[in-house]
CHARMM-style PDB file with segment names, atoms N, HN, CA, C and O in Angstrom:
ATOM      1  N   UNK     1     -16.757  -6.793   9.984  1.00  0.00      PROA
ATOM      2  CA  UNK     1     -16.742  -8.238  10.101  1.00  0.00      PROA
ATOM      3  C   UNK     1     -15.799  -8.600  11.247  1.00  0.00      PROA
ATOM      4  O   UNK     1     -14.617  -8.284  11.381  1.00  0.00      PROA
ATOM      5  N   UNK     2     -16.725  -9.469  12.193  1.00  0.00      PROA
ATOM      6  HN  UNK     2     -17.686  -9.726  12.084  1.00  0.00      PROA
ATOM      7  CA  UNK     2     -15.294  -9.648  13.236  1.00  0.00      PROA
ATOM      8  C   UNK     2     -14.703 -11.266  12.847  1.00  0.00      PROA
ATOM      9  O   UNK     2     -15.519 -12.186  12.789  1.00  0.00      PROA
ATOM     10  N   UNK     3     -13.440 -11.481  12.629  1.00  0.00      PROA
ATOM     11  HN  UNK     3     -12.777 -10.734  12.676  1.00  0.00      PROA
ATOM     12  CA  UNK     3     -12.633 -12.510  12.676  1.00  0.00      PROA
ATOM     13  C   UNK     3     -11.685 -12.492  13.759  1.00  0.00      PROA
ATOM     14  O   UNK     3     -11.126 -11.506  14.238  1.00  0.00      PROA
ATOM     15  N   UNK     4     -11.526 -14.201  14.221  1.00  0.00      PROA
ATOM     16  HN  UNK     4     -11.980 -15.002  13.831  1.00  0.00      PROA
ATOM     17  CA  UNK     4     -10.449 -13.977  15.273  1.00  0.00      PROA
ATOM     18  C   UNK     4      -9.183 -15.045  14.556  1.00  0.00      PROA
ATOM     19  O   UNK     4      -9.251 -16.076  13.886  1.00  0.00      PROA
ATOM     20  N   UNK     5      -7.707 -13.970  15.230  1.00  0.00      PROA
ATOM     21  HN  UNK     5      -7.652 -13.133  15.774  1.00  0.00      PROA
ATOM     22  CA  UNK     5      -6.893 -14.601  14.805  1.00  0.00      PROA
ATOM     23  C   UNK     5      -5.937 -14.551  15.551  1.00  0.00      PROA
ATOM     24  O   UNK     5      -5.876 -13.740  16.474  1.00  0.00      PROA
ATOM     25  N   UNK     6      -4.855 -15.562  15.239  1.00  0.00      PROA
ATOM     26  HN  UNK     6      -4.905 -16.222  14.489  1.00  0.00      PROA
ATOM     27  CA  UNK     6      -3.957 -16.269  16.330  1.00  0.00      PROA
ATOM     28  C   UNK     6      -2.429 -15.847  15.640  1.00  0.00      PROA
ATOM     29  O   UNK     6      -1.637 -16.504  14.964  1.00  0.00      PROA
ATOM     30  N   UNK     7      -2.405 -14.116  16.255  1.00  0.00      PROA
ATOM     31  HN  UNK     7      -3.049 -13.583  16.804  1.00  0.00      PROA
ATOM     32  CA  UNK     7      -1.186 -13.396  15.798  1.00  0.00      PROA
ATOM     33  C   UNK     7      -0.468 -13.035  16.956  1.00  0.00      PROA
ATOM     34  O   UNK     7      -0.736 -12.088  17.697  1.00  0.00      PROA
ATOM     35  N   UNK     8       0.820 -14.153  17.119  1.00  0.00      PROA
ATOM     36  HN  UNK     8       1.037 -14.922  16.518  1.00  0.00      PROA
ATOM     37  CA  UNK     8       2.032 -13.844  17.821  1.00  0.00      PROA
ATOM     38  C   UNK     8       2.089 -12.409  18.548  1.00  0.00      PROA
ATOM     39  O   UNK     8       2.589 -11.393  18.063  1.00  0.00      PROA
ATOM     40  N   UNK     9       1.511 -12.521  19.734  1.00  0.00      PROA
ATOM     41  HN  UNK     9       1.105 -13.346  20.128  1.00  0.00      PROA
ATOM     42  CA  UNK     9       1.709 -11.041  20.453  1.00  0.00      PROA
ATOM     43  C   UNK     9       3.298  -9.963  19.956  1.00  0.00      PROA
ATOM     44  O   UNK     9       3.349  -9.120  19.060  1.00  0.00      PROA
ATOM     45  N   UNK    10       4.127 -10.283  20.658  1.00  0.00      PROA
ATOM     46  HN  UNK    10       4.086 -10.968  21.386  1.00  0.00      PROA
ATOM     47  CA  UNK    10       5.485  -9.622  20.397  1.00  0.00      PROA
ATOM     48  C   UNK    10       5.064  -9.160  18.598  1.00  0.00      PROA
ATOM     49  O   UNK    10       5.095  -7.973  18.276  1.00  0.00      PROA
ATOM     50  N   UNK    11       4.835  -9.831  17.966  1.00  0.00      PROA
ATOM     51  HN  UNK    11       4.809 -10.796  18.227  1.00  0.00      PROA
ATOM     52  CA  UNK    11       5.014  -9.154  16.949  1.00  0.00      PROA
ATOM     53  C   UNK    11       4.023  -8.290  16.469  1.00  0.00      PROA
ATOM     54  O   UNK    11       4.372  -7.524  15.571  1.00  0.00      PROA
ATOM     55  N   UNK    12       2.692  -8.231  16.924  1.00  0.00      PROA
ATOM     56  HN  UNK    12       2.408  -8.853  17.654  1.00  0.00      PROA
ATOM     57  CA  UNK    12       1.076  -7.942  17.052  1.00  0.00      PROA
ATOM     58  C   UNK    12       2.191  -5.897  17.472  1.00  0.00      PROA
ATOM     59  O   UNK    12       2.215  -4.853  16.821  1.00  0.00      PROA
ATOM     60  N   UNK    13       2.702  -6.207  18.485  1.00  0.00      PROA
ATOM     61  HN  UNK    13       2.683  -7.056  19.014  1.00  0.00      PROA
ATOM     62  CA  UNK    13       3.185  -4.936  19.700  1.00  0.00      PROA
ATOM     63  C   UNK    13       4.365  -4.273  18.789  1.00  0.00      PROA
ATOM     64  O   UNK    13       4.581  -3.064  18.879  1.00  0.00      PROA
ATOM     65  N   UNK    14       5.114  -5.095  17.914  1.00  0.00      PROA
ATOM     66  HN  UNK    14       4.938  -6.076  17.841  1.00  0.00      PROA
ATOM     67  CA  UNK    14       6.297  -4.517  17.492  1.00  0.00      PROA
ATOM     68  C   UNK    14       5.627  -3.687  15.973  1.00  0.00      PROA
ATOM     69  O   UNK    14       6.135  -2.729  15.390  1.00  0.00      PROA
ATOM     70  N   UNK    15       4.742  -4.198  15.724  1.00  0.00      PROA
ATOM     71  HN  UNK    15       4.329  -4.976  16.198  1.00  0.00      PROA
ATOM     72  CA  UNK    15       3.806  -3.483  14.303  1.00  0.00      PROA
ATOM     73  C   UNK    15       3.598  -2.120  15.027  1.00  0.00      PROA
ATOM     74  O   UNK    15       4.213  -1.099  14.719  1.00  0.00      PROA
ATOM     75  N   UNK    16       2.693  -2.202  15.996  1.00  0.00      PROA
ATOM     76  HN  UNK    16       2.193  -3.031  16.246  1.00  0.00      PROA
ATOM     77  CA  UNK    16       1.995  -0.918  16.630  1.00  0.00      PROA
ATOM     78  C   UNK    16       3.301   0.093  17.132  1.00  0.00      PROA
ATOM     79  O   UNK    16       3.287   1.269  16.767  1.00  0.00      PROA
ATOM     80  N   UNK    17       4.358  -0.391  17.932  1.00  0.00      PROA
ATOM     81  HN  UNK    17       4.369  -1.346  18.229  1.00  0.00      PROA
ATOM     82  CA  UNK    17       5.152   0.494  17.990  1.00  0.00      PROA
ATOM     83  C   UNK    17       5.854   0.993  16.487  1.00  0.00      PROA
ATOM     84  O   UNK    17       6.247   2.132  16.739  1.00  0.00      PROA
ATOM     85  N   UNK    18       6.157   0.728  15.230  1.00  0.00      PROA
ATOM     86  HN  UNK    18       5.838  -0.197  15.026  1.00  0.00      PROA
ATOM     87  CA  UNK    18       6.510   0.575  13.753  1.00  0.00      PROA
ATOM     88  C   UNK    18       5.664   1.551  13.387  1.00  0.00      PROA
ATOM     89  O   UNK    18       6.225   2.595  13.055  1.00  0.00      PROA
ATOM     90  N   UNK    19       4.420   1.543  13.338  1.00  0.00      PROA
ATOM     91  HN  UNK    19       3.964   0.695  13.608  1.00  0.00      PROA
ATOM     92  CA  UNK    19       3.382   2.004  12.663  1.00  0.00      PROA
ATOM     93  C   UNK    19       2.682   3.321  13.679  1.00  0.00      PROA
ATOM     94  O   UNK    19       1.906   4.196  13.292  1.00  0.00      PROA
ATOM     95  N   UNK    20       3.100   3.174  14.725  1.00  0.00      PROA
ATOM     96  HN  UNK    20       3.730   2.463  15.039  1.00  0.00      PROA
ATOM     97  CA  UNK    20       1.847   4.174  15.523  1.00  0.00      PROA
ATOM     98  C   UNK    20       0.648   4.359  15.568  1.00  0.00      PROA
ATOM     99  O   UNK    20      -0.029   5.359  15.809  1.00  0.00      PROA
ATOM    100  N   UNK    21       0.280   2.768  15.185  1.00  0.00      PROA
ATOM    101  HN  UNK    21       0.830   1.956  14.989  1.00  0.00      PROA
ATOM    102  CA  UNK    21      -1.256   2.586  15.317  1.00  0.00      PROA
ATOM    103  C   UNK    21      -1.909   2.531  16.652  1.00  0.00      PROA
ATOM    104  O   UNK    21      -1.343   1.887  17.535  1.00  0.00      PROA
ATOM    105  N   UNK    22      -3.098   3.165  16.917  1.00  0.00      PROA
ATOM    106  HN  UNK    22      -3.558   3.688  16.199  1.00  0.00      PROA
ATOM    107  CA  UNK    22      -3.339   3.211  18.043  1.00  0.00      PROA
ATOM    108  C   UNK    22      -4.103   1.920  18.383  1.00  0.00      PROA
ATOM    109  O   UNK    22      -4.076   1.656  19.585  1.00  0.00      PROA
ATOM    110  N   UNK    23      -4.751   1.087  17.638  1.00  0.00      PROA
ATOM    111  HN  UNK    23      -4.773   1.301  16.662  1.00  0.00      PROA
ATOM    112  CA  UNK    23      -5.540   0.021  17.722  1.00  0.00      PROA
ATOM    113  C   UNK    23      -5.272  -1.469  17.461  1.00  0.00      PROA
ATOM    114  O   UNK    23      -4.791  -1.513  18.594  1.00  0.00      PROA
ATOM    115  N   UNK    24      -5.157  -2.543  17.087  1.00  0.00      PROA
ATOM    116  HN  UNK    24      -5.548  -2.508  16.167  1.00  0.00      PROA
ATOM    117  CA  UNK    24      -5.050  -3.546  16.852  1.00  0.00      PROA
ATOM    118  C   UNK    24      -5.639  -3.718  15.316  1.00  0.00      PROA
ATOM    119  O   UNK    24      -4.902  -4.132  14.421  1.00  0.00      PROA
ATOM    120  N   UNK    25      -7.400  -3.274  15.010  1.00  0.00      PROA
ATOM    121  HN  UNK    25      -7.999  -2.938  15.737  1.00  0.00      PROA
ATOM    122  CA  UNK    25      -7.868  -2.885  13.996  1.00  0.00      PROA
ATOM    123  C   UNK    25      -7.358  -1.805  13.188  1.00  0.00      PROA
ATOM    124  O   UNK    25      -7.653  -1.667  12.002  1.00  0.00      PROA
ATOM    125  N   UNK    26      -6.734  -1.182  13.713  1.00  0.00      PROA
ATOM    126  HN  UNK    26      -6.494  -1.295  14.678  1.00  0.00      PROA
ATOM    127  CA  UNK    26      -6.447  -0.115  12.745  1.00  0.00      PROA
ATOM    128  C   UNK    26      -4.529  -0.629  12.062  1.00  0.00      PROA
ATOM    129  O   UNK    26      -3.790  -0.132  11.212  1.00  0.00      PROA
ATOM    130  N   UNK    27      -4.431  -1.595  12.817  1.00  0.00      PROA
ATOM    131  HN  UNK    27      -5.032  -1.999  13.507  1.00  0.00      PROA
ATOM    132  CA  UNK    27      -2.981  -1.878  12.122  1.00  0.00      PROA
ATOM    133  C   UNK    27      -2.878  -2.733  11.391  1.00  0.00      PROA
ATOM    134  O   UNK    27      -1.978  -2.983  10.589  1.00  0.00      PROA
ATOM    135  N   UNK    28      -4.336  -3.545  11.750  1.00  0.00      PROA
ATOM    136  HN  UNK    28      -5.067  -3.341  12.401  1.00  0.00      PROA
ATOM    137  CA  UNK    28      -4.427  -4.684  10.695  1.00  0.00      PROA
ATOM    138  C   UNK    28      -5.360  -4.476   9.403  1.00  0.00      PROA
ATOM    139  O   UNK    28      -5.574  -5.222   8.448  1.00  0.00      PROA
ATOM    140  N   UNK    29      -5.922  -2.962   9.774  1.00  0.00      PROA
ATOM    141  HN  UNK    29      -5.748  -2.355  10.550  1.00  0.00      PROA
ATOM    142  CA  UNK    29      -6.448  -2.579   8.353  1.00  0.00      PROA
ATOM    143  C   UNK    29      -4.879  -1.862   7.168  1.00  0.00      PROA
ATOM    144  O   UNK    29      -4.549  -2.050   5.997  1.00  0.00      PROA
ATOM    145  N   UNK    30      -4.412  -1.164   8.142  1.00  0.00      PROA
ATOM    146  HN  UNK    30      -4.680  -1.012   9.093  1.00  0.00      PROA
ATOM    147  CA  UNK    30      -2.756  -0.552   7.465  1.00  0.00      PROA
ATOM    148  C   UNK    30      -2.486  -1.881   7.189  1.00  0.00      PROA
ATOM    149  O   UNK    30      -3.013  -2.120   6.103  1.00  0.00      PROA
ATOM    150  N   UNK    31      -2.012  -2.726   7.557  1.00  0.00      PROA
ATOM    151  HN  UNK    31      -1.584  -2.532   8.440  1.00  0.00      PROA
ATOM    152  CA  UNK    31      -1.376  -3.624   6.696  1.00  0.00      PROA
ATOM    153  C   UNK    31      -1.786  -4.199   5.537  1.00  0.00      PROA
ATOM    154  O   UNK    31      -1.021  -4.494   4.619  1.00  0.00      PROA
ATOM    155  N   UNK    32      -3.367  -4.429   5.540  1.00  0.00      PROA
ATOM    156  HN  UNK    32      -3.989  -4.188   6.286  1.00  0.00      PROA
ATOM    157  CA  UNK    32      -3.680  -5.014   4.627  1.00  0.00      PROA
ATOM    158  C   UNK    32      -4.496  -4.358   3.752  1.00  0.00      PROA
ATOM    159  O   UNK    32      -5.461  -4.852   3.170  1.00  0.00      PROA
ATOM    160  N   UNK    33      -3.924  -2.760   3.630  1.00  0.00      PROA
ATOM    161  HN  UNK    33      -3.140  -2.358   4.103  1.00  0.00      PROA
ATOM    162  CA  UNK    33      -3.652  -1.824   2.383  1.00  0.00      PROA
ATOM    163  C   UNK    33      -2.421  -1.709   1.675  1.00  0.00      PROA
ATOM    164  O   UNK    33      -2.096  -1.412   0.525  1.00  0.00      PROA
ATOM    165  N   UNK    34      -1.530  -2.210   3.281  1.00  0.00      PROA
ATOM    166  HN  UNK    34      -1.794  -2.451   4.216  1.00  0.00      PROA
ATOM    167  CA  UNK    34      -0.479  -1.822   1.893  1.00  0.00      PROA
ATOM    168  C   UNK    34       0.070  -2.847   1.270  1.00  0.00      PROA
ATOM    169  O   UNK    34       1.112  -2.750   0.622  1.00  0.00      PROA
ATOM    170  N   UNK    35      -0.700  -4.087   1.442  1.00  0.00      PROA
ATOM    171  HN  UNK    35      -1.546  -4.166   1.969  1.00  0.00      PROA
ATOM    172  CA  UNK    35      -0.280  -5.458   0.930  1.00  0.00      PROA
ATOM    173  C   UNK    35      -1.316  -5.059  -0.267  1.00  0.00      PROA
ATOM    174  O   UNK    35      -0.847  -5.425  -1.345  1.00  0.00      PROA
ATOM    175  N   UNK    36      -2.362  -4.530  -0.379  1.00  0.00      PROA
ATOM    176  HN  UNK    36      -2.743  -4.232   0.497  1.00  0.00      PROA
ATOM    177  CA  UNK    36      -3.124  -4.316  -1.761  1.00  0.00      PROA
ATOM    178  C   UNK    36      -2.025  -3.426  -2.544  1.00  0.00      PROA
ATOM    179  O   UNK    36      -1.443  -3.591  -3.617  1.00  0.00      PROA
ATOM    180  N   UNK    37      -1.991  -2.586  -1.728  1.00  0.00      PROA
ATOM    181  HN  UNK    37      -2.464  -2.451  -0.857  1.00  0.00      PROA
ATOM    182  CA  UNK    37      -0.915  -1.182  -2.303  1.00  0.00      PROA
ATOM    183  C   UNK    37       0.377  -1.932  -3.421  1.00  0.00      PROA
ATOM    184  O   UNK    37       0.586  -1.666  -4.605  1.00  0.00      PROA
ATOM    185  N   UNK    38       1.003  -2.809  -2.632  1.00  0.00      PROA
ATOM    186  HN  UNK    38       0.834  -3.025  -1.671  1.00  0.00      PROA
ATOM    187  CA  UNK    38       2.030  -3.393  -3.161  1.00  0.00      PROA
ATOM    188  C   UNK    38       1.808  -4.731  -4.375  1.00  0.00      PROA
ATOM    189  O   UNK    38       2.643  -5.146  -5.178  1.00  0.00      PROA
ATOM    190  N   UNK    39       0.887  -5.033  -4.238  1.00  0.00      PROA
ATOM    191  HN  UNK    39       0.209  -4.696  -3.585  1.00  0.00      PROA
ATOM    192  CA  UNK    39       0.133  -5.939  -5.183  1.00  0.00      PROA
ATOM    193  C   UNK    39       0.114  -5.345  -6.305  1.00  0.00      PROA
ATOM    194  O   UNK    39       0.677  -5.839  -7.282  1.00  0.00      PROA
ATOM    195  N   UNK    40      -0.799  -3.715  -6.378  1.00  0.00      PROA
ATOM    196  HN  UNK    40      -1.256  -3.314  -5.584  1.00  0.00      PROA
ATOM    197  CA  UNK    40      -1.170  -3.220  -7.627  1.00  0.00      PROA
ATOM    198  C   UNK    40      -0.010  -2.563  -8.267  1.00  0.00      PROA
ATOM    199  O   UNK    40      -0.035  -2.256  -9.458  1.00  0.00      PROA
ATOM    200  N   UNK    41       0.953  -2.354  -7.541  1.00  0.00      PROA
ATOM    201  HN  UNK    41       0.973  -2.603  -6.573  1.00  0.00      PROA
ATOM    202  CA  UNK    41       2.391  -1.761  -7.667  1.00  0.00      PROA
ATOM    203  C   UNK    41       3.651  -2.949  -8.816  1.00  0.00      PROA
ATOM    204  O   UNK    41       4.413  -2.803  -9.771  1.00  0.00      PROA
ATOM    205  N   UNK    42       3.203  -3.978  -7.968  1.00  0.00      PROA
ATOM    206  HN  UNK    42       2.584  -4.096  -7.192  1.00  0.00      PROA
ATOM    207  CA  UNK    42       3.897  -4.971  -8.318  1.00  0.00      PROA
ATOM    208  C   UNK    42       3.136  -5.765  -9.859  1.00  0.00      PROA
ATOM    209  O   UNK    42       3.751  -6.546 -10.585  1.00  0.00      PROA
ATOM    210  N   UNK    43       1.808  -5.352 -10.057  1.00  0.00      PROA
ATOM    211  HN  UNK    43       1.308  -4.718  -9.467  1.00  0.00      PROA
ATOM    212  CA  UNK    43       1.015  -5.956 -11.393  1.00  0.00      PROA
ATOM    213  C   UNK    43       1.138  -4.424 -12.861  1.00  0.00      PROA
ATOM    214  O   UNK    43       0.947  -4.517 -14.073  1.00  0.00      PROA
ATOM    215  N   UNK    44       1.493  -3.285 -12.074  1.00  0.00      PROA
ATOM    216  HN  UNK    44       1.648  -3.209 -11.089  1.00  0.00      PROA
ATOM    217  CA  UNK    44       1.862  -1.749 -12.997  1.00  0.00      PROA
ATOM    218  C   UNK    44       3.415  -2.309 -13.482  1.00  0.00      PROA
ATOM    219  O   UNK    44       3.843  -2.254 -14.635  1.00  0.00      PROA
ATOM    220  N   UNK    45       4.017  -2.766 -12.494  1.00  0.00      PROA
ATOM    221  HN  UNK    45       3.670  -2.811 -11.557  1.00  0.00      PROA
ATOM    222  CA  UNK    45       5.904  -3.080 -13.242  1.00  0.00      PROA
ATOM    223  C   UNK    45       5.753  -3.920 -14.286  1.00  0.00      PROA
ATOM    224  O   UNK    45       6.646  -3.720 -15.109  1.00  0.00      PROA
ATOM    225  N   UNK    46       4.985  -4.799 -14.616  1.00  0.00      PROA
ATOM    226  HN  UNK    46       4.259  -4.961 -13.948  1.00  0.00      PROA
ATOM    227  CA  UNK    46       5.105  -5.779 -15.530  1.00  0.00      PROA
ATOM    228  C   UNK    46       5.344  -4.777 -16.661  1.00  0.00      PROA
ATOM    229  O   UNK    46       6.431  -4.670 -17.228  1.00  0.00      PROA
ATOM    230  N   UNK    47       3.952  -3.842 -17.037  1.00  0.00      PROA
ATOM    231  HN  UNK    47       3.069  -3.928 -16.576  1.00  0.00      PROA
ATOM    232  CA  UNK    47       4.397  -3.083 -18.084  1.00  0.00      PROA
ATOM    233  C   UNK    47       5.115  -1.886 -18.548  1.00  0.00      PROA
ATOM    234  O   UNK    47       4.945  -1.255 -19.592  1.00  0.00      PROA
ATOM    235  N   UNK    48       6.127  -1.640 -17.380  1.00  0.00      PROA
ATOM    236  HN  UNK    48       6.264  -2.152 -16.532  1.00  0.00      PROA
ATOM    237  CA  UNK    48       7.396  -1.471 -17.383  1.00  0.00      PROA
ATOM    238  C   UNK    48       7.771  -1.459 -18.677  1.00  0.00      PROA
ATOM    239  O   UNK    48       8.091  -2.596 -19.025  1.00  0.00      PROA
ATOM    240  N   UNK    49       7.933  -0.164 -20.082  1.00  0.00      PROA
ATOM    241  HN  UNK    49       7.674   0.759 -19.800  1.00  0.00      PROA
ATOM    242  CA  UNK    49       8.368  -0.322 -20.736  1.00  0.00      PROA
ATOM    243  C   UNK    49       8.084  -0.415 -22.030  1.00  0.00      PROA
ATOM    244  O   UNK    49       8.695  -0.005 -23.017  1.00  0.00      PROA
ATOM    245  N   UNK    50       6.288  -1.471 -21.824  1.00  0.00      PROA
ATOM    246  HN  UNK    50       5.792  -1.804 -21.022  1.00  0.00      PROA
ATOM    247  CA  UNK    50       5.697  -2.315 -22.820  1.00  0.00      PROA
ATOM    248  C   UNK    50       4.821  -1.049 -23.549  1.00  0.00      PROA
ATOM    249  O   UNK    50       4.265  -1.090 -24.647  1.00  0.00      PROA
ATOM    250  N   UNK    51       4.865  -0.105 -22.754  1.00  0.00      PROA
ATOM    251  HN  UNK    51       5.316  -0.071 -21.863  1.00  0.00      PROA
ATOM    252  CA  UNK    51       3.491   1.212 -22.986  1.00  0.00      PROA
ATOM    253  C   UNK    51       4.028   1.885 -23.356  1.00  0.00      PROA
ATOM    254  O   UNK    51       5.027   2.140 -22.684  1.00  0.00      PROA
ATOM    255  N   UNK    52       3.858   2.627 -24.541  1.00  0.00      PROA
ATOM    256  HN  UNK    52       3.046   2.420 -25.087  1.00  0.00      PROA
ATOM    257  CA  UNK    52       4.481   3.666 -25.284  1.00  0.00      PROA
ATOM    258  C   UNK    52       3.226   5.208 -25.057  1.00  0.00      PROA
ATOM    259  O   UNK    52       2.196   5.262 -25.729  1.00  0.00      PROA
ATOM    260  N   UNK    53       3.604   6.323 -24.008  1.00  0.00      PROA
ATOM    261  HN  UNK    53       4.441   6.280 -23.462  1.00  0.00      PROA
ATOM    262  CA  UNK    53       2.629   7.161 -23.617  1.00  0.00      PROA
ATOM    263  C   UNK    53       3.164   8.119 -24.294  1.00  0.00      PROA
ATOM    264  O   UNK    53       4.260   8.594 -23.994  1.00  0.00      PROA
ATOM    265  N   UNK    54       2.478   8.504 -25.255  1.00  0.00      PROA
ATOM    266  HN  UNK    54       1.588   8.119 -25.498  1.00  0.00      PROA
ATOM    267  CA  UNK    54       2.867  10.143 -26.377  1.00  0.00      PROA
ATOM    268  C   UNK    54       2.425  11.347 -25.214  1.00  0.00      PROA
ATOM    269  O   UNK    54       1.452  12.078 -25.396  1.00  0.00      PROA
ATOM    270  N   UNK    55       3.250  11.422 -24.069  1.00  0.00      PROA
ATOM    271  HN  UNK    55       4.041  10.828 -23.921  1.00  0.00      PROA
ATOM    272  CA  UNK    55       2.824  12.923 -23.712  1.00  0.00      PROA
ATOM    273  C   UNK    55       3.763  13.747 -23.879  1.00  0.00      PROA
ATOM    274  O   UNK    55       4.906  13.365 -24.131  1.00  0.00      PROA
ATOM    275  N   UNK    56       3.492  14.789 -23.785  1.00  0.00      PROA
ATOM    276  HN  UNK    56       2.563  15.099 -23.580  1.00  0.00      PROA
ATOM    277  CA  UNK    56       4.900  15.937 -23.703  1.00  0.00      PROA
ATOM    278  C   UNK    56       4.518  17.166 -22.322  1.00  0.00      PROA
ATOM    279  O   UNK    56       3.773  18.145 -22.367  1.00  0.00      PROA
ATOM    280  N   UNK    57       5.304  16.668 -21.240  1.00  0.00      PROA
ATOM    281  HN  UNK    57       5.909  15.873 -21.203  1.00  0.00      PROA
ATOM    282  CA  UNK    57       5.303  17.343 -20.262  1.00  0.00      PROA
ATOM    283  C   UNK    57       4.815  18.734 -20.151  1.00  0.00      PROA
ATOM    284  O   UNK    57       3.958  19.109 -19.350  1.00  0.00      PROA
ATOM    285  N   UNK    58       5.579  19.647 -21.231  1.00  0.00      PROA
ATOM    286  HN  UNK    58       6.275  19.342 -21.881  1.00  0.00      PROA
ATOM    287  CA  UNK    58       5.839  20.463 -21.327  1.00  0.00      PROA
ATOM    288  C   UNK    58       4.168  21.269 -21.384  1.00  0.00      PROA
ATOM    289  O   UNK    58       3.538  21.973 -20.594  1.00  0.00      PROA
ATOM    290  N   UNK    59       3.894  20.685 -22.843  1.00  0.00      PROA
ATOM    291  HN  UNK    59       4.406  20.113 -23.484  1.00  0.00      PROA
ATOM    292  CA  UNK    59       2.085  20.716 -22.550  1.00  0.00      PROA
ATOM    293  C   UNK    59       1.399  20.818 -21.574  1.00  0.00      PROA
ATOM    294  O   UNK    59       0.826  21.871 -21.293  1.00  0.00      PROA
ATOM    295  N   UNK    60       1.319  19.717 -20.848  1.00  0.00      PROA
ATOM    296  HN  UNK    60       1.784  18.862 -21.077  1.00  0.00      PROA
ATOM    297  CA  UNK    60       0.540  19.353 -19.723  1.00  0.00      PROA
ATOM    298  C   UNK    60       0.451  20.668 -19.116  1.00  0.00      PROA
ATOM    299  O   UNK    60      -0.514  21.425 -19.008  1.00  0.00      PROA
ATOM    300  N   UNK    61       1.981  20.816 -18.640  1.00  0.00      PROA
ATOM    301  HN  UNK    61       2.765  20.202 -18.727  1.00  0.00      PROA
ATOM    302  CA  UNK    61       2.389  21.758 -17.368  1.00  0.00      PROA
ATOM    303  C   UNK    61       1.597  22.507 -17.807  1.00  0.00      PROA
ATOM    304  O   UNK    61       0.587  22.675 -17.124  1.00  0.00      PROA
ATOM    305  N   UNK    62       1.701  23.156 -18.927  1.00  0.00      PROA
ATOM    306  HN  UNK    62       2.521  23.020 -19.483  1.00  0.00      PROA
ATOM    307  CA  UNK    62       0.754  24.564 -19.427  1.00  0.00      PROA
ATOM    308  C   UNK    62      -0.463  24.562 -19.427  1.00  0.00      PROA
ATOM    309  O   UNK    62      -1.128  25.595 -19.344  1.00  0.00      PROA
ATOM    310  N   UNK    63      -1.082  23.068 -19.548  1.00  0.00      PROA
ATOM    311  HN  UNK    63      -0.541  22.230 -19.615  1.00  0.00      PROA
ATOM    312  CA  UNK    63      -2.514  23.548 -18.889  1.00  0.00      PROA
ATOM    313  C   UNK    63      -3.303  24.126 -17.809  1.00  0.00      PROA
ATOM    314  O   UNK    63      -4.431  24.602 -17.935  1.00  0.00      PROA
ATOM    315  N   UNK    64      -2.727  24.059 -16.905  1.00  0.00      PROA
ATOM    316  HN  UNK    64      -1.811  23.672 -16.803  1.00  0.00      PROA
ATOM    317  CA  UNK    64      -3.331  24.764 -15.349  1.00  0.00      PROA
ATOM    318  C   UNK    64      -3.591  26.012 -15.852  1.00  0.00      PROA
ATOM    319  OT1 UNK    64      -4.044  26.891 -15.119  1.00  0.00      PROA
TER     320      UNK     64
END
């Protein structure tokens, strides 16, 4: 989908040097993963606590 948008050069240049994106598209797809990234991060803390998970490590490990 092409959209055009009206993003402050200097800061457009200071992402790409930050990130080492080689593209314009490709920094504005990174960003707006890790704004999902941080979204789903930030909606998992709520239940922080609320979840009681019966595992025992110890198990697990031994399955492989």
């Amino acid at each position: 989908m092409r959209t055009t948008l009206d993003i402050p050069e200097e800061l457009i240049n200071k992402a790409l040097r930050i990130t080492q994106s080689r593209t314009k598209t490709e920094l504005i797809k990174l960003a707006l993963e890790n704004i999902i990234q941080k979204n789903k991060i930030m909606g998992l803390k709520k239940y922080r606590g609320k979840i009681d998970l019966d595992i025992d490590l110890n198990t697990l490990r031994k399955r492989q």
